[in-house]
N, CA, C and O atoms as a GROMACS GRO file, in nm:
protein
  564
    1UNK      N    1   8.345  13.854  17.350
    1UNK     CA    2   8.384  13.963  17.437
    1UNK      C    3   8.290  14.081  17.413
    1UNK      O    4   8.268  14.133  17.304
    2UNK      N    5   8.236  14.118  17.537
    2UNK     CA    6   8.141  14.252  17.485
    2UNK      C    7   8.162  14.408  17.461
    2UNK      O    8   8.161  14.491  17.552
    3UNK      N    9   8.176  14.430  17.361
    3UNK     CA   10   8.161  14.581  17.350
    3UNK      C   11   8.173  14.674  17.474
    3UNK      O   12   8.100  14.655  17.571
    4UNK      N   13   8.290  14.802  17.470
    4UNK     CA   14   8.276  14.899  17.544
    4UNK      C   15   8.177  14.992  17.494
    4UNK      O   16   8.136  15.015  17.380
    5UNK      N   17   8.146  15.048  17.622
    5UNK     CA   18   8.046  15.107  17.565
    5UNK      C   19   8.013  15.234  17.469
    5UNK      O   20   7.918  15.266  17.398
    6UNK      N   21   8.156  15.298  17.507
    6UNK     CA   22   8.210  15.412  17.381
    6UNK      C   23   8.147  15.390  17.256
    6UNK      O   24   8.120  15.477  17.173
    7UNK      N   25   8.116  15.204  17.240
    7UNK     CA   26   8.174  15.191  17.086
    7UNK      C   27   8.013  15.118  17.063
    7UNK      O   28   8.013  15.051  16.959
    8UNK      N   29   7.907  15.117  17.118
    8UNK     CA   30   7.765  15.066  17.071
    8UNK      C   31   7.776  15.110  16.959
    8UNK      O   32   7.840  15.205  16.914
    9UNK      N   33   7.659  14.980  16.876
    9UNK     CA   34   7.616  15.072  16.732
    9UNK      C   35   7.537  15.089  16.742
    9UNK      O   36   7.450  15.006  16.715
   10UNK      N   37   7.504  15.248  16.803
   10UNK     CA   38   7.370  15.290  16.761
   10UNK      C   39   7.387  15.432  16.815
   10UNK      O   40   7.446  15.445  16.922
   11UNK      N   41   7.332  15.561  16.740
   11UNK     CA   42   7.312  15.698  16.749
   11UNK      C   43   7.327  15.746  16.875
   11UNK      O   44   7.283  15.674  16.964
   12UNK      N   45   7.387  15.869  16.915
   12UNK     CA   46   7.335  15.905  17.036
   12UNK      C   47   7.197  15.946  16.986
   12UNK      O   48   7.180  15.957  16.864
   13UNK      N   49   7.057  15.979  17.106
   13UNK     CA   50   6.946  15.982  17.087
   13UNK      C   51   6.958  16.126  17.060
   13UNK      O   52   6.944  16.158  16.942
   14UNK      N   53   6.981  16.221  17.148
   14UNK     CA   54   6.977  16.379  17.092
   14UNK      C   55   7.158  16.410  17.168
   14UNK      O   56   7.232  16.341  17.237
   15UNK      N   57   7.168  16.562  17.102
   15UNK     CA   58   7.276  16.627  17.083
   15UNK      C   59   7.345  16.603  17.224
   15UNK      O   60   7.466  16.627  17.234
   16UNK      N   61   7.286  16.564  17.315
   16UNK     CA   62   7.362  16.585  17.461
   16UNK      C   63   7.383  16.441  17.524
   16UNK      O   64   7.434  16.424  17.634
   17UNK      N   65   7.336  16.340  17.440
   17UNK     CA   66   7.322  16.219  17.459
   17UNK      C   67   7.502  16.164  17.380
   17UNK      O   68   7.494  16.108  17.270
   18UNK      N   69   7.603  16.179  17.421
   18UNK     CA   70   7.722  16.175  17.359
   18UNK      C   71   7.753  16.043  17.467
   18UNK      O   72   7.720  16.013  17.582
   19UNK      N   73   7.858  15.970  17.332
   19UNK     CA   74   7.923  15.857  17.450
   19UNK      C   75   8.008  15.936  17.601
   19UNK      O   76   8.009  16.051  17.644
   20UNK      N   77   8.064  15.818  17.643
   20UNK     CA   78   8.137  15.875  17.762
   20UNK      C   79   8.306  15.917  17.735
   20UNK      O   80   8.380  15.979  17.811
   21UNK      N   81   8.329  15.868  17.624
   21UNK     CA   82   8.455  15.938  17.556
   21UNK      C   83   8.465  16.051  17.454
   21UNK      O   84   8.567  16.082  17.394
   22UNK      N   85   8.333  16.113  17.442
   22UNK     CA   86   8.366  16.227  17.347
   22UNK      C   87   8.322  16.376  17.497
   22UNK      O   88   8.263  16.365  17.605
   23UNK      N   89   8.380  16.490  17.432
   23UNK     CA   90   8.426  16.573  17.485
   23UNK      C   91   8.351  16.713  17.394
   23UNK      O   92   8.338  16.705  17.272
   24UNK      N   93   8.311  16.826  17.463
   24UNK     CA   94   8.261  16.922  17.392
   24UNK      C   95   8.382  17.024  17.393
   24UNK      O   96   8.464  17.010  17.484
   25UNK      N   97   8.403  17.139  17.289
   25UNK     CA   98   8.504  17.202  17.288
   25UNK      C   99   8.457  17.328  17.390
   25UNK      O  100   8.536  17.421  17.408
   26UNK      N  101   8.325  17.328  17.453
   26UNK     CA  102   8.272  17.467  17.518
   26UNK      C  103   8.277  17.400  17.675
   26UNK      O  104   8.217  17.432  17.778
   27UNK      N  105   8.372  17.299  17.647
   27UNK     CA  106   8.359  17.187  17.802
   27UNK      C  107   8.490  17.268  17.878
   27UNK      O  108   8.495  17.259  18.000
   28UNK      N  109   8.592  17.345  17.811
   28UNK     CA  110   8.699  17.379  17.894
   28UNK      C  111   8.662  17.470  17.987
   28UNK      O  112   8.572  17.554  17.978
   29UNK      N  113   8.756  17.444  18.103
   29UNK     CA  114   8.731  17.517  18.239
   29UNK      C  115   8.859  17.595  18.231
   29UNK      O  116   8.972  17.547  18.222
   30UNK      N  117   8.831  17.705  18.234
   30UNK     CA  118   8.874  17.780  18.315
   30UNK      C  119   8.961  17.805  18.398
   30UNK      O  120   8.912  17.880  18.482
   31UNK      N  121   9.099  17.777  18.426
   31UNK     CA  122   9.212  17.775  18.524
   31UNK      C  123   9.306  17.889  18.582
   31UNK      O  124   9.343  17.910  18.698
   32UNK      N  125   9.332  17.951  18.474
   32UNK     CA  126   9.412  18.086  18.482
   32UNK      C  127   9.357  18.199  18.446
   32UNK      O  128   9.323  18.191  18.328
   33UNK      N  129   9.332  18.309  18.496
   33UNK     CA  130   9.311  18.422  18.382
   33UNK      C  131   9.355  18.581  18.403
   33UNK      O  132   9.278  18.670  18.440
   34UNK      N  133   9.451  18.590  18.381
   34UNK     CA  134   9.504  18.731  18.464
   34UNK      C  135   9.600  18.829  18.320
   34UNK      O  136   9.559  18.822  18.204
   35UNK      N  137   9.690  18.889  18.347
   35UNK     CA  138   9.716  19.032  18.250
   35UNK      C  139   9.805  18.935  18.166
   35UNK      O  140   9.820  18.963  18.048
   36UNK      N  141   9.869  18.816  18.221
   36UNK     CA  142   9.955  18.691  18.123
   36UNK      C  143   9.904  18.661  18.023
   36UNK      O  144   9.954  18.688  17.914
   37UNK      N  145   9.815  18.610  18.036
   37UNK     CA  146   9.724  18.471  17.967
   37UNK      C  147   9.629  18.454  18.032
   37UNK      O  148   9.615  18.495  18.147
   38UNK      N  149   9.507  18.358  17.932
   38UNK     CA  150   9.398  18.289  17.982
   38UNK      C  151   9.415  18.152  17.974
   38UNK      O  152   9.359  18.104  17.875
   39UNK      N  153   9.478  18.065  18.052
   39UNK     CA  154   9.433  17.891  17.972
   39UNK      C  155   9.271  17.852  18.075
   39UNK      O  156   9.205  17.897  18.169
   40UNK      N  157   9.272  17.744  17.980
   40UNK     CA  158   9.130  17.656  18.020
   40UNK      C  159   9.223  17.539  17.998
   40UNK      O  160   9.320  17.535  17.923
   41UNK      N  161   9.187  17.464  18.060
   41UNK     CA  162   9.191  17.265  18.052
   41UNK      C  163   9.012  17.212  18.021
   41UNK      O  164   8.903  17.232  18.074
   42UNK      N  165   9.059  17.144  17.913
   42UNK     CA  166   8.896  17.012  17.882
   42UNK      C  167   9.052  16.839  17.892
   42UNK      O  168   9.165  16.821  17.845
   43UNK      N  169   8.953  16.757  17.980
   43UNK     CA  170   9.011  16.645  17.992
   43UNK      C  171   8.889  16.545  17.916
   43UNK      O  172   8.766  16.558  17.908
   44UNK      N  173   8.965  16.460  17.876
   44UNK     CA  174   8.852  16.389  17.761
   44UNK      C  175   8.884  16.222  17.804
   44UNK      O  176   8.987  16.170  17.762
   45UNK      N  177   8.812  16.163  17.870
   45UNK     CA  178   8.765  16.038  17.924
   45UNK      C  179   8.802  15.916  17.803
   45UNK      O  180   8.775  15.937  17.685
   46UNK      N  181   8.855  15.812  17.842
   46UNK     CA  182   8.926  15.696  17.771
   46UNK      C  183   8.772  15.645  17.752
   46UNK      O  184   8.754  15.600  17.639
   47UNK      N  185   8.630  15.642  17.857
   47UNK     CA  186   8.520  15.609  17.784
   47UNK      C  187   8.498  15.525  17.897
   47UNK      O  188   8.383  15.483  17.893
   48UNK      N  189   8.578  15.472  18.023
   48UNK     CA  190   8.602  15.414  18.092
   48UNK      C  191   8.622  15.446  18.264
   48UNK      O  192   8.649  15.379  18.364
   49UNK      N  193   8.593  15.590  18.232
   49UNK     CA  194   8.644  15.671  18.329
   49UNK      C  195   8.768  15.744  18.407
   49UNK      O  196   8.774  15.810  18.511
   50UNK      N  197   8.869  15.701  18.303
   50UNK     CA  198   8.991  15.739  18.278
   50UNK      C  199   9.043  15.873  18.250
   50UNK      O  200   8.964  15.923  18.170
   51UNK      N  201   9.109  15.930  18.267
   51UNK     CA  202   9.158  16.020  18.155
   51UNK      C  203   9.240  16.019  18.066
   51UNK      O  204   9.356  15.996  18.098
   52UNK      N  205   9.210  16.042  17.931
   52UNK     CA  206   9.342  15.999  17.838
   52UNK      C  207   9.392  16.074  17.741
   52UNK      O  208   9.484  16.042  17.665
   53UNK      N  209   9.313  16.207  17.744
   53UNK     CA  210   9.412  16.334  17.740
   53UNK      C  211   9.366  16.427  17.822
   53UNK      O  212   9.262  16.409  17.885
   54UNK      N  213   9.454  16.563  17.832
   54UNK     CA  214   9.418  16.702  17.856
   54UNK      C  215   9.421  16.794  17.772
   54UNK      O  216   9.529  16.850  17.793
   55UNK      N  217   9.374  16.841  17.699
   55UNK     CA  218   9.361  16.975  17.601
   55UNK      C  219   9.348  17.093  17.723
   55UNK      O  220   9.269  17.110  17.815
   56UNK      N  221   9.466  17.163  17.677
   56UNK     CA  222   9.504  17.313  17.764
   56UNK      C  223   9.499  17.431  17.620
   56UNK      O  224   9.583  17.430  17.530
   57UNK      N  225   9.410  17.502  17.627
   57UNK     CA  226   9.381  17.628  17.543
   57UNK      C  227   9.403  17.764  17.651
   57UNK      O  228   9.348  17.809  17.752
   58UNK      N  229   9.574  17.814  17.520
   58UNK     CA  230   9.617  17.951  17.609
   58UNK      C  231   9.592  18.053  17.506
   58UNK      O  232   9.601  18.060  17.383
   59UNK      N  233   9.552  18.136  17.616
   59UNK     CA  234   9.546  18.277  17.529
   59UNK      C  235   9.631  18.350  17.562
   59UNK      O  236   9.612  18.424  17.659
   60UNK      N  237   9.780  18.351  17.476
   60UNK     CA  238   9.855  18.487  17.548
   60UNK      C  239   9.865  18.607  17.495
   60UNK      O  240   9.890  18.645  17.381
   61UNK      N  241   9.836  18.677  17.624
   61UNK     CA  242   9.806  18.802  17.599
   61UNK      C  243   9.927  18.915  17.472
   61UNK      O  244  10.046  18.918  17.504
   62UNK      N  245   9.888  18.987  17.356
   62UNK     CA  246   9.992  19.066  17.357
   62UNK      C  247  10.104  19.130  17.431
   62UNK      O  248  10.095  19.195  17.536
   63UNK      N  249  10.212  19.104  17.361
   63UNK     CA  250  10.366  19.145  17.418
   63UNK      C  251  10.395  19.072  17.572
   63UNK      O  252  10.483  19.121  17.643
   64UNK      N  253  10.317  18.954  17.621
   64UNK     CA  254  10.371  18.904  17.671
   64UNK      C  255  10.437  18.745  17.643
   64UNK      O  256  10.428  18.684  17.536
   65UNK      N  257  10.505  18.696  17.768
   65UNK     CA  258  10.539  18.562  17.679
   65UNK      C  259  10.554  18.443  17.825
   65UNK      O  260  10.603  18.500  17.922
   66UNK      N  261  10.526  18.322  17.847
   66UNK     CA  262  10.520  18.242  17.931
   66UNK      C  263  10.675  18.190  18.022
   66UNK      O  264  10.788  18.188  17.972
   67UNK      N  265  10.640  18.154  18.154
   67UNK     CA  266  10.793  18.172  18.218
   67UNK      C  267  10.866  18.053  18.105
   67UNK      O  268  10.964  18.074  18.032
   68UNK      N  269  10.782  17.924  18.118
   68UNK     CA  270  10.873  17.818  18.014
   68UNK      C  271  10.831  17.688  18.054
   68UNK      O  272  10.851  17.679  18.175
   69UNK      N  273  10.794  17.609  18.019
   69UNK     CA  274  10.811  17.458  18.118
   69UNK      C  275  10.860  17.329  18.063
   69UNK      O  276  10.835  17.320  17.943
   70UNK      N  277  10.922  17.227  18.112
   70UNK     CA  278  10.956  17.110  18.072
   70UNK      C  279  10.865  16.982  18.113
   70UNK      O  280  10.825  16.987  18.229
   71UNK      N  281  10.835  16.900  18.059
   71UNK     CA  282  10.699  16.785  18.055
   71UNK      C  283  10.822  16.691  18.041
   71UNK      O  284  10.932  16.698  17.988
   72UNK      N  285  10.734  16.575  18.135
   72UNK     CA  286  10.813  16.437  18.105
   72UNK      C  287  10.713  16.305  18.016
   72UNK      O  288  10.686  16.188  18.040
   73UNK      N  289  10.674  16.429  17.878
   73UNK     CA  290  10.585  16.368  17.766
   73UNK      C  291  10.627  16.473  17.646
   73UNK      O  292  10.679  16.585  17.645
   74UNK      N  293  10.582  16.393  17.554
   74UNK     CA  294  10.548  16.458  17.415
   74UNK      C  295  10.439  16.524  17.400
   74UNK      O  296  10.350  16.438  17.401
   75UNK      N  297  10.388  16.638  17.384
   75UNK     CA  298  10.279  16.683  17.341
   75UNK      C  299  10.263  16.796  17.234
   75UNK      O  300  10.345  16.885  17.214
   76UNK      N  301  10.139  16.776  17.167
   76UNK     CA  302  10.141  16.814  17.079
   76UNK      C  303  10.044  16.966  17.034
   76UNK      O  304   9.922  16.956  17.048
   77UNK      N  305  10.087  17.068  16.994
   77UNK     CA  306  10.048  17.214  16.993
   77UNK      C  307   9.996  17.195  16.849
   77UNK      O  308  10.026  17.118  16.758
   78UNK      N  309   9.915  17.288  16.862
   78UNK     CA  310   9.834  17.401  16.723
   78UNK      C  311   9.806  17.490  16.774
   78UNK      O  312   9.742  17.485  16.879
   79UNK      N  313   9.856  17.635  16.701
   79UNK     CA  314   9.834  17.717  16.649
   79UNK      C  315   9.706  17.787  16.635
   79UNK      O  316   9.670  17.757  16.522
   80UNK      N  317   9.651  17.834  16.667
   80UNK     CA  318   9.497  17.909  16.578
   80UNK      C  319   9.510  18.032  16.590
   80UNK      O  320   9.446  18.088  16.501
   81UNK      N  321   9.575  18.124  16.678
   81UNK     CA  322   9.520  18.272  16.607
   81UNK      C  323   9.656  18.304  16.672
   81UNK      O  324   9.713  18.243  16.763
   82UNK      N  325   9.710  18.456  16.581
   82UNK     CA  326   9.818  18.523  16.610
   82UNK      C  327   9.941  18.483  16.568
   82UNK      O  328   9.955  18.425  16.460
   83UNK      N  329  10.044  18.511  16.651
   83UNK     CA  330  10.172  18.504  16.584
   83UNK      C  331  10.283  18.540  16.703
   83UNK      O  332  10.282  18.645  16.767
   84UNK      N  333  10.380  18.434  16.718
   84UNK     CA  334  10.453  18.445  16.800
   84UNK      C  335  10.600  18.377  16.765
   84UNK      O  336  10.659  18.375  16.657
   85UNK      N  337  10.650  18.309  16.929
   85UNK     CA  338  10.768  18.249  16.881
   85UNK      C  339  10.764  18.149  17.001
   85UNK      O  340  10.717  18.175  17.112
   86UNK      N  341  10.816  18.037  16.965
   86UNK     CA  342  10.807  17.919  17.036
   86UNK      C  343  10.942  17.890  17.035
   86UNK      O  344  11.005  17.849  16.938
   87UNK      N  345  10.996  17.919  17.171
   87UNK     CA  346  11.171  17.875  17.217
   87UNK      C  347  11.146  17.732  17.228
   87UNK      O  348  11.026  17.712  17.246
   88UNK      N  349  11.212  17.627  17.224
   88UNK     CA  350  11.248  17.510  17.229
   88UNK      C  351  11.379  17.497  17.252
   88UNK      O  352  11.459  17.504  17.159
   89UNK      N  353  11.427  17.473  17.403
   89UNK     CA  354  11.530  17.434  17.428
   89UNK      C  355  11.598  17.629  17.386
   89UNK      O  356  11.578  17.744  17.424
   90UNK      N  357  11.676  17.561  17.295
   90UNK     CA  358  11.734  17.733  17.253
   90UNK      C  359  11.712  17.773  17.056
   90UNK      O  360  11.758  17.855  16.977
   91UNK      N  361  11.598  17.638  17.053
   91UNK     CA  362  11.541  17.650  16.884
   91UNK      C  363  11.433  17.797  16.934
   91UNK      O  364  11.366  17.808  17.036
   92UNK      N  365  11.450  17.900  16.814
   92UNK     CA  366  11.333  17.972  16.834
   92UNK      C  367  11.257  17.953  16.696
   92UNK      O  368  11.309  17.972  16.587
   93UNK      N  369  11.090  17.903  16.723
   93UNK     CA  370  11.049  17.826  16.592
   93UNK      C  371  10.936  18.004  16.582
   93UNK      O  372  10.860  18.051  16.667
   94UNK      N  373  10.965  18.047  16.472
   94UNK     CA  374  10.794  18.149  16.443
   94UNK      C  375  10.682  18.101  16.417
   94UNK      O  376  10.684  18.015  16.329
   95UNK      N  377  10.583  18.126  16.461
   95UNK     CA  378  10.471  18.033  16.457
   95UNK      C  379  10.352  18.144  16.405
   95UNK      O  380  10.342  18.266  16.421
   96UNK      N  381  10.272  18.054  16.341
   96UNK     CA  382  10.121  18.125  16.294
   96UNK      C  383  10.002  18.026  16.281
   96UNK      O  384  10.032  17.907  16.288
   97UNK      N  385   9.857  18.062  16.262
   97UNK     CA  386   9.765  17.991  16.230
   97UNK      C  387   9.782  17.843  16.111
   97UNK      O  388   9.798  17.849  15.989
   98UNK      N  389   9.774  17.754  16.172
   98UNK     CA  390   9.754  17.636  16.071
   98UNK      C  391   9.912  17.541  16.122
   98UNK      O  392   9.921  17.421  16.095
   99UNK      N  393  10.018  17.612  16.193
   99UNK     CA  394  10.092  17.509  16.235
   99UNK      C  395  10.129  17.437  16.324
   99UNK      O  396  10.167  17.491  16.428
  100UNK      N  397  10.131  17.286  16.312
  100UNK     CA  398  10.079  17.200  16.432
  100UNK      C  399  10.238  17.159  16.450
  100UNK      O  400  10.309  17.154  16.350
  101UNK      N  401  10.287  17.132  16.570
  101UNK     CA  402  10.436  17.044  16.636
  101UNK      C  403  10.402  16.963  16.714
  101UNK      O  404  10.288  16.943  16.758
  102UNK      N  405  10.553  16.882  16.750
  102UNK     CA  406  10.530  16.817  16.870
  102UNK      C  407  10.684  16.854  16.931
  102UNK      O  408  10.798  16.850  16.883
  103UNK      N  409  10.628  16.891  17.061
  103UNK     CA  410  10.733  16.975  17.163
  103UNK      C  411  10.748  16.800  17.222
  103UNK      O  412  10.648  16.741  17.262
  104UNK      N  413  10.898  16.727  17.219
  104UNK     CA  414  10.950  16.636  17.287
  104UNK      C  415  10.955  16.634  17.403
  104UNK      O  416  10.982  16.742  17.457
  105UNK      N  417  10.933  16.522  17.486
  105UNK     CA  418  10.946  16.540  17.617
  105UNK      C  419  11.104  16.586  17.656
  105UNK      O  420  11.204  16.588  17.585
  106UNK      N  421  11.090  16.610  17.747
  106UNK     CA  422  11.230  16.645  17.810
  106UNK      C  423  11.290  16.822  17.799
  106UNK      O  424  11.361  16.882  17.880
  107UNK      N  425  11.218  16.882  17.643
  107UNK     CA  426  11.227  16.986  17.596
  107UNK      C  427  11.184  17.116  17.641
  107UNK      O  428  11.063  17.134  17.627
  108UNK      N  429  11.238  17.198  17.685
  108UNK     CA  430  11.191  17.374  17.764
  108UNK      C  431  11.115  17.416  17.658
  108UNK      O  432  11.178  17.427  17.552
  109UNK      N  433  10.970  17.450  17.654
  109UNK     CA  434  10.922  17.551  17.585
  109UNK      C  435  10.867  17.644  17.688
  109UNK      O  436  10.836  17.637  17.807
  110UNK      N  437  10.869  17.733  17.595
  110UNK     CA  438  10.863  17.904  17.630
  110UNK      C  439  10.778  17.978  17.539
  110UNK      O  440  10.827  17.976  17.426
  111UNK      N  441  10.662  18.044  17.546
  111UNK     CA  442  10.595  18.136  17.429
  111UNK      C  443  10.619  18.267  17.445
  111UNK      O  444  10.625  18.332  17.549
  112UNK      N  445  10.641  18.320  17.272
  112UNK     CA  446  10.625  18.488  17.338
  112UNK      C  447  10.573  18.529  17.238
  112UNK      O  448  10.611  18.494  17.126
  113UNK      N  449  10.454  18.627  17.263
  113UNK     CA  450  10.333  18.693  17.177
  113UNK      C  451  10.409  18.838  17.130
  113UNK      O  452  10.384  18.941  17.192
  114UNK      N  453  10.475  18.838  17.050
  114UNK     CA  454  10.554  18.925  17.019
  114UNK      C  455  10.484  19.063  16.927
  114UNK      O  456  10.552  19.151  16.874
  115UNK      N  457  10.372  19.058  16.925
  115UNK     CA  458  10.237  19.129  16.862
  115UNK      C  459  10.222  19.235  17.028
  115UNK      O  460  10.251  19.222  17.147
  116UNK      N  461  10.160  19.337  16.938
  116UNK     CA  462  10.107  19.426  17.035
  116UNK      C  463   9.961  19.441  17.003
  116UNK      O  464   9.933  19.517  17.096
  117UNK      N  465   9.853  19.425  16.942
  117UNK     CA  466   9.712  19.403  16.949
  117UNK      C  467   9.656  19.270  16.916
  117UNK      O  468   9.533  19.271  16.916
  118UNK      N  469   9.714  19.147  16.886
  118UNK     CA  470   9.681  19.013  16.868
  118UNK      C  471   9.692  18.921  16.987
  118UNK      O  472   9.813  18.903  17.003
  119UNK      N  473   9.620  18.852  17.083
  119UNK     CA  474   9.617  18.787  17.152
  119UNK      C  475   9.650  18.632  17.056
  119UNK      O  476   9.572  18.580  16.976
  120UNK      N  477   9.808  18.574  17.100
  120UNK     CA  478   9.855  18.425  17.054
  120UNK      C  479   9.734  18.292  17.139
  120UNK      O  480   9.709  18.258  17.255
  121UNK      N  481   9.691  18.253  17.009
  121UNK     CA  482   9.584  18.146  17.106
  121UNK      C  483   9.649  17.982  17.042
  121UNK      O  484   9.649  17.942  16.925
  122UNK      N  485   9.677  17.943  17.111
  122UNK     CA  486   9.705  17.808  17.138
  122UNK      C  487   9.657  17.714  17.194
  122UNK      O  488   9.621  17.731  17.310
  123UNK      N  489   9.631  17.527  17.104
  123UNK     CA  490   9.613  17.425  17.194
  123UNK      C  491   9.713  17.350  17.201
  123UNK      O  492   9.802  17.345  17.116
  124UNK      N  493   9.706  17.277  17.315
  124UNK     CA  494   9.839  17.148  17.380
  124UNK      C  495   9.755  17.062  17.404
  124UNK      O  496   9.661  17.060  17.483
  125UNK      N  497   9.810  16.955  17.299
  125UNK     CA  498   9.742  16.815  17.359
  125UNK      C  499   9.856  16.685  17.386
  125UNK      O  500   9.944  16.619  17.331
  126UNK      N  501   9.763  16.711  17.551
  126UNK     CA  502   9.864  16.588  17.646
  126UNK      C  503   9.823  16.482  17.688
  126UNK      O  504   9.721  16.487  17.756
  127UNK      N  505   9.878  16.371  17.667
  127UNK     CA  506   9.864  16.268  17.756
  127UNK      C  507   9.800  16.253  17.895
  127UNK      O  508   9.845  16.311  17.993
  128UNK      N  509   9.708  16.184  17.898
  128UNK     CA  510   9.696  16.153  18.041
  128UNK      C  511   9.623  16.279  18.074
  128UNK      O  512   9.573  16.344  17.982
  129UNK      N  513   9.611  16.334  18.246
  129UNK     CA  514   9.562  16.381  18.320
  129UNK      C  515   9.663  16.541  18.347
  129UNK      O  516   9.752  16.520  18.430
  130UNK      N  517   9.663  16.636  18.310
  130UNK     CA  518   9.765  16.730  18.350
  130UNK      C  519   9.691  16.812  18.486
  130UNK      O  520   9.593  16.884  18.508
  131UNK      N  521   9.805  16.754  18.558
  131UNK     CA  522   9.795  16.798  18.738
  131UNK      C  523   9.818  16.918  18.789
  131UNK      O  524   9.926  16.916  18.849
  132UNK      N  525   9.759  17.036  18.794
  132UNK     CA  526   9.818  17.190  18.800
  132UNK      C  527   9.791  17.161  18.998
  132UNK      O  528   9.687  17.141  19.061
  133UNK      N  529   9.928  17.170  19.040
  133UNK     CA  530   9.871  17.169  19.175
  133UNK      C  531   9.840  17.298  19.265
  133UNK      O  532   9.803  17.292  19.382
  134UNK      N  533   9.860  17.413  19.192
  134UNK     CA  534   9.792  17.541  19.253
  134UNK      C  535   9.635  17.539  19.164
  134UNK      O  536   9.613  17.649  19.113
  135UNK      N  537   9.565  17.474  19.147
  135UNK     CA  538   9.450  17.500  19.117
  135UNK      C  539   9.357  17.399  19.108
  135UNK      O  540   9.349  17.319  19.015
  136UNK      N  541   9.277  17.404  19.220
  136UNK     CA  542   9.151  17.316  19.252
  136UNK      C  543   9.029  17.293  19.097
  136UNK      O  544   8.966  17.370  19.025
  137UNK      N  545   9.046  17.154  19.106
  137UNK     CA  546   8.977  17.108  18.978
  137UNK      C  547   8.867  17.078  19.049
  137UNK      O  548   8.867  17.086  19.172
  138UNK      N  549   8.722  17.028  18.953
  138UNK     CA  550   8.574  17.001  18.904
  138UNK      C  551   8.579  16.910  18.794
  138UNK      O  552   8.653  16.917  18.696
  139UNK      N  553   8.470  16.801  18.826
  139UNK     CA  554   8.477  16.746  18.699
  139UNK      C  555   8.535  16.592  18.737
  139UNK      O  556   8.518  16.536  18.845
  140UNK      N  557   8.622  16.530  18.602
  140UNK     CA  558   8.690  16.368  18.607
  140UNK      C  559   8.739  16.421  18.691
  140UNK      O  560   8.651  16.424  18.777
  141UNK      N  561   8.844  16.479  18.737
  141UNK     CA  562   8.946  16.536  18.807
  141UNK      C  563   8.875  16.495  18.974
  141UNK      O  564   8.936  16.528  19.077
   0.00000   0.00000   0.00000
């Protein structure tokens, strides 16, 4: 059976020469960006032409906090800068740099940047393809 191609043995040739399943972190676009938050989406290719996750990086803004949403998946958050509070359902978890969860499917989360000069920056990593249907995608998409 032959090899996908993700998985040759042999080097990429130079830095931009990457299989078709790896993903750059300066690859996220851009989706939202207003007095709320900033997110970007990077979708990262099964290698096959698939998609087989979405990484969504939010920046929320000081003293504000997100309306809330429920996923019919598990996905999984980190933490990297600031300090907030992550409602779950009606759990309120405090959160800071270095701690990673997994928000259950079915589960309401909600963020709130409860800081007044720290912008809360967060990643979500999801399954599959995440479909924002107010906003025209570029790209796998």
């Amino acid at each position: 059976m032959p090899k996908a191609k993700m998985f040759e043995e042999k080097a990429p040739e130079t830095e931009d020469d990457l299989p078709a399943n790896c993903a750059r972190v300066g690859d996220f676009v851009k989706v939202y960006d207003n007095k709320l938050y900033e997110v970007s989406d990077l979708h990262i290719s099964d290698g096959e032409g698939n998609i087989a996750y979405t990484m969504t990086r939010t920046k929320l803004h000081p003293g504000q906090q997100t309306r809330g949403n429920v996923r019919d998946y598990n996905r999984i958050v980190q933490i990297n800068e600031g300090e907030g509070i992550f409602l779950l359902n009606n759990l309120a978890v405090k959160v800071k740099p270095g701690i990673l969860m997994v928000v259950p499917k079915a589960i309401k989360m909600k963020v709130i940047n409860f800081k007044d000069n720290v912008d809360l920056l967060y990643i979500q990593t999801l399954p599959s393809q995440l479909v924002r249907a107010d906003v025209k995608r570029t790209g796998l998409v």
